[in-house]
N, C-alpha and C positions, 0 to 999 in steps of 0.2 A: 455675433458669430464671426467667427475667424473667416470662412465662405462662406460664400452664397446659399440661398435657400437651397437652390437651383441644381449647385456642382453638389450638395449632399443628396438632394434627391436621384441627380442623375448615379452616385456612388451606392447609393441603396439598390435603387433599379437593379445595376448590374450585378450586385452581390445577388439577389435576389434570385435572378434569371438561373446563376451561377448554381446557383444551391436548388433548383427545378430541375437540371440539366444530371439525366443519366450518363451522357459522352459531354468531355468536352473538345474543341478543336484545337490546334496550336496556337491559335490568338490566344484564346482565351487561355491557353496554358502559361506562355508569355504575361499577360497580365497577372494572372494571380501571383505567378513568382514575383514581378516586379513587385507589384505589392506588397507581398508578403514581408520581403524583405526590408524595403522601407517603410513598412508601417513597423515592425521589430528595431530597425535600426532609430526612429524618430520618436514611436508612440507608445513602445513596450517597453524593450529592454536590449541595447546593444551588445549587453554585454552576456547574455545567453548565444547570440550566435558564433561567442568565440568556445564555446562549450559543448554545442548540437553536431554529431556524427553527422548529420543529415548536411552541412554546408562544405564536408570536407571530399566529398567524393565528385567523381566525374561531370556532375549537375547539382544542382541544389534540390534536395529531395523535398517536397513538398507535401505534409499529408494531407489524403486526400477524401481515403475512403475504406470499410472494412470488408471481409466477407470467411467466413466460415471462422479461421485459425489465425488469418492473416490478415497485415495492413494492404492497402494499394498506396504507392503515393500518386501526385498529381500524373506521374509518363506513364504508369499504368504498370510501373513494376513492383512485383510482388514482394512483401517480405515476411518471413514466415514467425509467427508471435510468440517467441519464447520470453517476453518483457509482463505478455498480462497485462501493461499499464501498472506494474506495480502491483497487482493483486485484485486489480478490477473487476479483469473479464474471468473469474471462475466457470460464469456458466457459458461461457463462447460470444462469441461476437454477432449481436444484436441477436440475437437467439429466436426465434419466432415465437414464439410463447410468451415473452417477454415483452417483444414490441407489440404483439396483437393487443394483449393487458392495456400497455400504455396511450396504446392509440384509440382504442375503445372508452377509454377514461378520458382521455382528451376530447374526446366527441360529445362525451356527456360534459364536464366539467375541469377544469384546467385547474385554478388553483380555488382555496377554501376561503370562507366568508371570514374567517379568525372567528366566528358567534355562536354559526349552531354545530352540533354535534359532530364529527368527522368519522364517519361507517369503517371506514379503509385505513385510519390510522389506530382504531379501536381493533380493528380484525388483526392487522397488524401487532399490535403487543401480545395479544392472543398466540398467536403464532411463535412467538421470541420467546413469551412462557411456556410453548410448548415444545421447543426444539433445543433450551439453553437449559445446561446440569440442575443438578439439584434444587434449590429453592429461588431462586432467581425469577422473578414475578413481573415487576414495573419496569416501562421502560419509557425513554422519554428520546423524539425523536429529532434529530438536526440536519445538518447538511455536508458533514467532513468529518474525518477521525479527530482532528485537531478540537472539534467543538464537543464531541463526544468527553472525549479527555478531560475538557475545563469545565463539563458538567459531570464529570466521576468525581474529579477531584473537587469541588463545590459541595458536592452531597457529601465526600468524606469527612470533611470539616462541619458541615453540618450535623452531622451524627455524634460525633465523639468529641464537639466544641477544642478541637485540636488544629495547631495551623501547619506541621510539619509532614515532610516529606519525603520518602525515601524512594530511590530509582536509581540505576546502573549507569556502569561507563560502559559506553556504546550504544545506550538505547536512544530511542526512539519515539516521543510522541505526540509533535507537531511543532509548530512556530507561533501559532499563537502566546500570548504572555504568562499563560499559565500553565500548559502543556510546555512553551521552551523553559521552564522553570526544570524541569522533569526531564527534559533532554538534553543528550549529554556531550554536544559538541561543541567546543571551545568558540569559533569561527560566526556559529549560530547567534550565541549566547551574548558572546560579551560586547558586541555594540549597544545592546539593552539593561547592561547592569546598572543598580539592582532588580531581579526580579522577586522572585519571591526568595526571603531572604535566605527560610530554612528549609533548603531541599539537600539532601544528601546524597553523595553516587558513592555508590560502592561494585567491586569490582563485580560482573557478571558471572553467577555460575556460583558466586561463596556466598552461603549461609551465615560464613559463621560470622562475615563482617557485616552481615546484616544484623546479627544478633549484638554486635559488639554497639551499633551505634542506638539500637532501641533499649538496649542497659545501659546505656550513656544516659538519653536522652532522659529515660524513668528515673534519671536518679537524680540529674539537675532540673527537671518540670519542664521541662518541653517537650515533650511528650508525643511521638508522630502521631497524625492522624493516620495516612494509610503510607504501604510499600507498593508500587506502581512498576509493573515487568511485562516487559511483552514476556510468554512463555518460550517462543521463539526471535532470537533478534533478526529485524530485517535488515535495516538501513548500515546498523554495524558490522552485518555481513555473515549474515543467514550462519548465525552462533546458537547451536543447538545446547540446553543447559545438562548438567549430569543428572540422571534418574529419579536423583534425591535431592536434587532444589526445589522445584516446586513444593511437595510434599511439605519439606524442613518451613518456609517459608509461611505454609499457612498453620503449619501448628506456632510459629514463633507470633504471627497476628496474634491467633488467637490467648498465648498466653501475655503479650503486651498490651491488647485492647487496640489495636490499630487494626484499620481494615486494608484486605489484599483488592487491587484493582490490578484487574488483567486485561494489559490492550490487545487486545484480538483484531484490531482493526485490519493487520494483512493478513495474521495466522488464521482467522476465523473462516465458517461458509466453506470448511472444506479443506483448504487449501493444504492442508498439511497431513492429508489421509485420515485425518477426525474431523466430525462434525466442525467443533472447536480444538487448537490445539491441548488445553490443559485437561482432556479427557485421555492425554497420551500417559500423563501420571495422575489419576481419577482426582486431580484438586478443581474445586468448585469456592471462586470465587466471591468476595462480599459484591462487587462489581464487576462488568463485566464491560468494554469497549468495543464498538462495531462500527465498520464503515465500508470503505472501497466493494469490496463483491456485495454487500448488502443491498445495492441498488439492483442488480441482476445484470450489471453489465452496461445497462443502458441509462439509469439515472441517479445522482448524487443523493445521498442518503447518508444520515452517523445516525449510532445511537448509545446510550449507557443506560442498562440493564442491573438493578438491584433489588433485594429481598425486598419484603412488608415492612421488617421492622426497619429497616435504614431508612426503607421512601415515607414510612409514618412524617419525616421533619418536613417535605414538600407539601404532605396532604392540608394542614390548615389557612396555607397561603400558597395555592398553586403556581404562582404570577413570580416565584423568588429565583424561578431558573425558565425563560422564554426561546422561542425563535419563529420569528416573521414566516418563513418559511420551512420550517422545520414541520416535519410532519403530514405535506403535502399530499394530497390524492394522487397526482403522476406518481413520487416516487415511494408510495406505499402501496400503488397497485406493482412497481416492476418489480419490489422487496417479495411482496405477497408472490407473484409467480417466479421469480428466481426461486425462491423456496421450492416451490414444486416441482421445476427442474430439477433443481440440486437433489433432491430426495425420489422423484419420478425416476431421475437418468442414472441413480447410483455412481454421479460424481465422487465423492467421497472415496468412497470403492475404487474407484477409477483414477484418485488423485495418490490413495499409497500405491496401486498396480506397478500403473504409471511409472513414478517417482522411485520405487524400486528397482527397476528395470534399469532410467534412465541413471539414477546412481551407481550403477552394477556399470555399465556401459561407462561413465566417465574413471571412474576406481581403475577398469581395467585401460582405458587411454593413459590415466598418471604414471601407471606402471611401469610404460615406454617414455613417459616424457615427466620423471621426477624431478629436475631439477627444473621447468617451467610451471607445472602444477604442482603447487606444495601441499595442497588439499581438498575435496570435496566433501561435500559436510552436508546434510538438510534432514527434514522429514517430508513426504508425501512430494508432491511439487511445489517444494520451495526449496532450491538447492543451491549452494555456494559453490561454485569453482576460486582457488584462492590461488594468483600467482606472487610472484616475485615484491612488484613493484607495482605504483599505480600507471607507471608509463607504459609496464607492458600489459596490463590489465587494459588500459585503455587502446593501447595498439588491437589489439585482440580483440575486442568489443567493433571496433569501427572496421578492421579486416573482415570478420563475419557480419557485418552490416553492409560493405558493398557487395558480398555474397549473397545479401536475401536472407538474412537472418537476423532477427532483433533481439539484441538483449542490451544489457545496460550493468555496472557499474550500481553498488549502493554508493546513497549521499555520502555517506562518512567514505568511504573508500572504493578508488576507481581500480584499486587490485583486486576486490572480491567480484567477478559477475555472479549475476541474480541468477538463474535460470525458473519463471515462474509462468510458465503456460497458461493458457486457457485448461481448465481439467477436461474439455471436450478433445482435446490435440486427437490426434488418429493416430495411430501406430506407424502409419507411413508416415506423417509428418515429422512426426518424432525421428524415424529411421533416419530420413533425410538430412534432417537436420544434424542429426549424431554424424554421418556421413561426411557432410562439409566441415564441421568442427574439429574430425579429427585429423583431415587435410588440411585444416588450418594450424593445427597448434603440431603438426607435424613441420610447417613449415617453420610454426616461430623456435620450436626448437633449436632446428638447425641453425638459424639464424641467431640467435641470443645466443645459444650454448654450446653447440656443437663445430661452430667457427668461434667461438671464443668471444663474437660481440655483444657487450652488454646494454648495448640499447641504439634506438637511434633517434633520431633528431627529430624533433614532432611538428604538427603541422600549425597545430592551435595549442593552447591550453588545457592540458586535462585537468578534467573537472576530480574534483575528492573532495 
């Protein structure tokens, strides 16, 4: 051991105490920053701190703790969640129905034997068959969207003994080695080449170049196995497709023989004022991709979701696609009561209201300030504000972050912010937050266009 029994024991302790502790004092605020910061700078990754809002303001913002809409950090100031976690908290932050479920199940049983039967991850698919389109039956459960992914596209290859792949520029879905096969950013990718050899990008939103390369592929035998699209792009920057791609897309499966997989891992559970996004243009995929909200907010969860006849290739040898922890009791009981929220509270409902509103209210800020806002774009709440440049995308993001307001920058581009709530948000938090956003981007106006300067000088690194 590097220390002592002794200094680890005495380091647990305090973490320990730390995480018991509803207040804590200034020592103890003092420590955890210290902490914090050099356990990131020694034991994580130093090179995130040149990237995190949270190290560029007044104090080093520490997180610390949730409640209703909002983050706390460690000095107990609030910030109001227009980030979601990326698509997390759908049904609100630690939601009481959620954690009751979870903690009730933890009192009984914490994780499963792996031997005998699993009640809550059986009730569980039950539910996914009962709330996911058309014929969409089996599902098999993980722990990330990323693992979801490398088990859709597993099963695709399995079905149609096809090893090809087709996915867009600008998507999205995951890091893992066979999910980054499928996504589509340069930066990601090429430190790990080759991955999988035959995956294809084509540009977002055209059919017809989708068609051009599955007439290609049919005609020299390489033959894709599936076409893999979020319905909505997130990370490329909340890119809503035209009415007739979807649709175009699974009639061209189906005359190729390749199967559609559609990652719903941010779009799904609502977030886009449909149950699932691709019931916005009624296509009902061969597969289906789930994660982030699917845990209810409070615990990790993926899953990929396909018909009888695709899952027929797992049934004789169940054991060909596994996860140690996939499928778990904790987070198949907060899956099972996220559901009930989401469906009890008329989230959904509440996610196009919402999302309407809130678009309406950014459209008419662009109005006044065209040349810093070049576009808003979304469905339900998942909405793009698109400026100039990633510098002032990023200036903007960390401005309404010392304000009390979180939002974030997608991976591919720190000129799109996300704007993606909890679908609980309130009316008043939404007001308010519309409120400071539009005194902020009033200012950067002025500041970038209205005095003529076109940017300034940054403190860190922006991230893209």
């Amino acid at each position: 051991m590097k220390v002592s029994t002794q200094e680890v024991l005495k380091d647990t302790k305090r973490l320990l105490e730390l995480v018991a502790k509803r207040e804590v004092n200034e020592e103890d605020r003092k420590w955890v920053q210290q902490m914090t910061l050099n356990a990131y700078e020694n034991h994580v990754n130093p090179g995130i701190l040149e990237y995190r809002k949270s190290v560029s303001t007044d104090y080093t913002a520490i997180e610390w703790a949730d409640s209703e809409n909002c983050f706390l950090d460690l000095h107990g100031k609030k910030y109001i969640d227009l980030l979601g976690g990326f698509g997390i908290h759908n049904m609100g932050h630690r939601h009481p129905k959620v954690l009751k479920a979870v903690n009730d199940q933890l009192n009984r049983q914490a994780l499963h034997s792996q031997e005998l039967l699993e009640p809550f991850r059986a009730a569980l698919a039950k539910l996914v068959n009962d709330i996911t389109p058309g014929d969409l039956q089996f599902s098999f459960f993980g722990n990330s969207g990323s693992e979801a992914v490398e088990g859709a596209m597993k099963l695709a290859m399995l079905h149609t003994g096809r090893k090809s792949f087709i996915a867009a520029v600008g998507g999205f879905h995951g890091k893992t080695l066979g999910a980054l096969s499928c996504t589509a950013r340069a930066s990601f990718r090429q430190p790990f080449l080759p991955i999988l050899p035959d995956c294809y990008h084509v540009p977002f939103g055209d059919a017809d170049a989708v068609e051009d390369i599955l007439k290609s592929a049919d005609q020299v035998g390489n033959d894709v196995a599936a076409v893999i699209m979020e319905p909505v792009q997130g990370e490329g920057g909340i890119n809503v497709p035209p009415d007739d791609y979807l649709p175009r897309l699974r009639d061209l499966c189906d005359r190729y023989g390749s199967l559609l997989i559609l990652d719903e891992v941010q779009t799904g559970m609502g977030r886009t004022g449909k149950l699932f996004a691709c019931e916005h243009w009624n296509v009902v995929p061969d597969i289906m991709c789930l994660a982030k909200a699917l845990g209810g907010g409070v615990t990790p969860i993926g899953a990929f979701v396909s018909t009888k006849a695709i899952w027929e290739h797992l049934i004789p040898e169940p054991w060909l696609h596994s996860s140690t922890f996939g499928g778990n009791p904790l987070s198949c009981v907060a899956a099972i009561a996220g559901i009930e929220v989401l469906l009890e509270e008329k989230l959904v409902e509440r996610s196009e209201k919402m999302g309407n509103y809130i678009i309406t209210k950014l459209k008419a800020l662009r109005r006044h300030n065209p040349k810093l806002m070049l576009d808003v774009r979304g469905k339900g709440l998942m909405i793009g504000i698109e400026f100039p440049s990633d510098e002032i995308g990023y200036e903007m993001a960390k401005t309404l972050f010392d304000r009390g307001i979180l939002v974030a920058g997608t991976l591919f581009h720190a000129k799109t912010l996300r704007i993606e709530p909890p679908l609980t948000i309130t009316q008043q938090e939404v007001d308010q937050a519309l409120s400071v956003m539009e005194k902020v981007f009033h200012e950067m106006n002025q500041k970038h266009f209205e005095k003529g300067r076109a940017g300034t000088p940054r403190r860190m690194r922006t991230p893209t």
